[in-house]
C-alpha positions in Angstrom: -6.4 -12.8 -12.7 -5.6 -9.2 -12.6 -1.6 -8.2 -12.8 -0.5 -7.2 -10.0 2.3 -4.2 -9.2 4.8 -4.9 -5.9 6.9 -1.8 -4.7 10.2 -3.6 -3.9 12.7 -2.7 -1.4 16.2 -4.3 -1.4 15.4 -5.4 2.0 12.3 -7.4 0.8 15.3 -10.9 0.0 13.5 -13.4 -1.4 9.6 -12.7 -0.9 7.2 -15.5 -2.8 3.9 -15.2 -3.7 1.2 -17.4 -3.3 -1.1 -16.2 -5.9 -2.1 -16.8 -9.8 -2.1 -13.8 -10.3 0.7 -12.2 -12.3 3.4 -10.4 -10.0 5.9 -7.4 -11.3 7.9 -5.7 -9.0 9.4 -2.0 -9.3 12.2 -1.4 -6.8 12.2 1.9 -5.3 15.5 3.8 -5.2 15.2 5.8 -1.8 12.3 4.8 0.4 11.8 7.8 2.7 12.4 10.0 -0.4 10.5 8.4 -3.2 7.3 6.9 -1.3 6.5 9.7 1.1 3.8 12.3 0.0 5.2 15.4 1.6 8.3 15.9 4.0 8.6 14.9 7.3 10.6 14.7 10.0 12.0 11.3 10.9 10.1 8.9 13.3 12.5 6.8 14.0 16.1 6.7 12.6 17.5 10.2 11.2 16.7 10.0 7.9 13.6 12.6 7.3 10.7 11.5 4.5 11.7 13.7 1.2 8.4 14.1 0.1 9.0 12.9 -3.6 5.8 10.3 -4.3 4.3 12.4 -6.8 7.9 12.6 -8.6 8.1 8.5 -8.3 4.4 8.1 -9.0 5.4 9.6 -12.4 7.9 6.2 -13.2 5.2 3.4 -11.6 3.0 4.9 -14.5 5.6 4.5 -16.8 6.7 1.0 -15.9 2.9 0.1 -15.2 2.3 0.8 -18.7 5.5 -0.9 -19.7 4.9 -4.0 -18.4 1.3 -4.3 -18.4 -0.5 -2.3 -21.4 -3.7 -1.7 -21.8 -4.5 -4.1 -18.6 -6.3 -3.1 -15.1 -3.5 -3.4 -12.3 -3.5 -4.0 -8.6 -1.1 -1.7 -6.8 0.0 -3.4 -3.8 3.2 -1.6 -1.4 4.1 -2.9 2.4 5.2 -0.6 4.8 5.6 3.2 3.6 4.9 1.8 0.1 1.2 0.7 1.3 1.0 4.8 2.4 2.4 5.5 -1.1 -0.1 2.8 -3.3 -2.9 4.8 -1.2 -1.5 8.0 -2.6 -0.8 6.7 -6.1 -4.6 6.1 -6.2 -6.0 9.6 -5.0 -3.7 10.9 -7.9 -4.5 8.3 -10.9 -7.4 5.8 -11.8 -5.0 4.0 -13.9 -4.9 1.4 -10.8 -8.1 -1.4 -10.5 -7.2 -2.2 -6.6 -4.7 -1.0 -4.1 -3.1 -3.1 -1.2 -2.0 -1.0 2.2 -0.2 -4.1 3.6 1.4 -2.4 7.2 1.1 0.8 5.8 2.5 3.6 7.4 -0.7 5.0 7.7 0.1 6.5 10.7 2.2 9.4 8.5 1.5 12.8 9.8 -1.7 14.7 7.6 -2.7 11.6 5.7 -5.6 10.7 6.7 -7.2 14.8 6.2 -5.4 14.4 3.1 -7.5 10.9 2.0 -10.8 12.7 3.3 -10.1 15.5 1.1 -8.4 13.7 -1.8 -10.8 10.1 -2.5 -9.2 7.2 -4.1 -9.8 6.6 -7.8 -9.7 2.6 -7.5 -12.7 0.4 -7.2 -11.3 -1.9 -4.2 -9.0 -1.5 -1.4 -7.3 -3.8 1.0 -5.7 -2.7 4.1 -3.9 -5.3 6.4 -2.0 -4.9 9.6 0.0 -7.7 12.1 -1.9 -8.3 15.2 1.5 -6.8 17.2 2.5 -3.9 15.1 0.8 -1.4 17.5 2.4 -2.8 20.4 5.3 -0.5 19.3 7.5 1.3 22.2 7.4 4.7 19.4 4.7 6.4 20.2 3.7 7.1 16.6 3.8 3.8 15.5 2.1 2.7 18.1 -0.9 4.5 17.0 -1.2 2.4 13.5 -3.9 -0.1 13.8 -6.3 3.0 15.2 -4.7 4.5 12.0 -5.6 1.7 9.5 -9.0 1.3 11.3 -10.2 5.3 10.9 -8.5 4.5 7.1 -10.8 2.3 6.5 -14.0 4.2 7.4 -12.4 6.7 5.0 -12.2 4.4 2.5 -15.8 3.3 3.1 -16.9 6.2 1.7 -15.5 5.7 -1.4 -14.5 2.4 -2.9 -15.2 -1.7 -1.3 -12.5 -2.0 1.2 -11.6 -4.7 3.4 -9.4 -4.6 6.4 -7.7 -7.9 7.3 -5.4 -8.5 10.7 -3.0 -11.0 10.3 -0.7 -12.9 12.4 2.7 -11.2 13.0 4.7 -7.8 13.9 5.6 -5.3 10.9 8.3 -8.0 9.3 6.4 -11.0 9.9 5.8 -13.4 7.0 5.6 -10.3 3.8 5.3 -12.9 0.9 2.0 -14.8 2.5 0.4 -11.6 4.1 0.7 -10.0 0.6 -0.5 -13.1 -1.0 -3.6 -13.3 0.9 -4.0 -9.5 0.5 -4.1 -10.5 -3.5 -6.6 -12.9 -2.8 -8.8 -10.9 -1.0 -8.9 -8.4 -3.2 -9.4 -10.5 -6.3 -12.6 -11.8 -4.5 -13.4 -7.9 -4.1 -12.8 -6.8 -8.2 -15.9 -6.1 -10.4 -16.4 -9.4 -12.0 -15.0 -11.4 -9.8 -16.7 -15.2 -9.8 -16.6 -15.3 -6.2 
């Protein structure tokens, strides 16, 4: 089983994982700072995006390499980290797979930026809870339309697979993940299945 990377947020508690696959997790110091491509203005809250991925992008490698030399990797982030793993992977091919799991793919300029920018990792799996677009914030209301037009970008340049799963945004992260992990194993080059 391929090792997988998980972009941890002190919110996350206790998530499990119900896969064989290896799991490491890199806790990321200032969400809206660290994970978000470019600035933007806040969408909900008052705290704007900083614009620093490429910056933090810089200390996944790192740790990547750290804890699993020499080794393909699976990317996976939840939330604005499932925005950032998609970025990570138009900058680097040092990732196998990437998970979007809720991503905030509804982040202003993405999308133009994925279509100009491919992904460098042979598989991708996106996944969204049936209720997260029945948001009362207009934005976020737009994100399974989002995820859907992300995935015909995607099409276009790696095997991707976009699942809907039970749930709103906070719904169930360890199992959604998991079966994320799954998916995509079935998905790798070589896979048995």
């Amino acid at each position: 089983m391929i090792p997988c990377i998980y972009l941890s947020d002190d919110r996350d508690g206790d998530i499990s994982f119900h896969v064989p696959n290896p799991i490491y997790s890199i806790p990321v110091p200032d969400w809206n700072r660290d994970l978000s491509p470019w600035p933007m203005k806040a969408v909900f809250g008052k705290e704007d995006f900083g614009g620093e991925a490429e910056a933090f992008l810089s200390e996944v490698l790192k740790e990547t390499d750290r804890l699993c030399p020499d080794q393909p990797v699976i990317l996976a982030g939840y939330s604005l980290a499932g925005l950032f793993a998609l970025y990570a992977c138009t900058k680097t091919d040092r990732f196998a797979g990437c998970i979007s799991a809720s991503g905030s793919l509804w982040f202003e300029g993405f999308r133009d930026y994925l279509r100009a920018h491919p992904v460098h990792c042979d598989s991708a799996v996106l996944s969204l809870g049936r209720k997260e677009a029945k948001s009362r914030n207009p934005i976020l209301s737009t994100i399974q339309t989002c995820t859907e037009e992300t995935e015909r970008i995607l099409s276009e340049q790696c095997s991707v697979k976009f699942i809907l799963q039970e749930g709103g945004h906070f719904a169930d992260i360890g199992a959604r993940i998991s079966e994320d992990i799954l998916c995509l194993d079935d998905m790798m080059p070589g896979s048995a299945n």
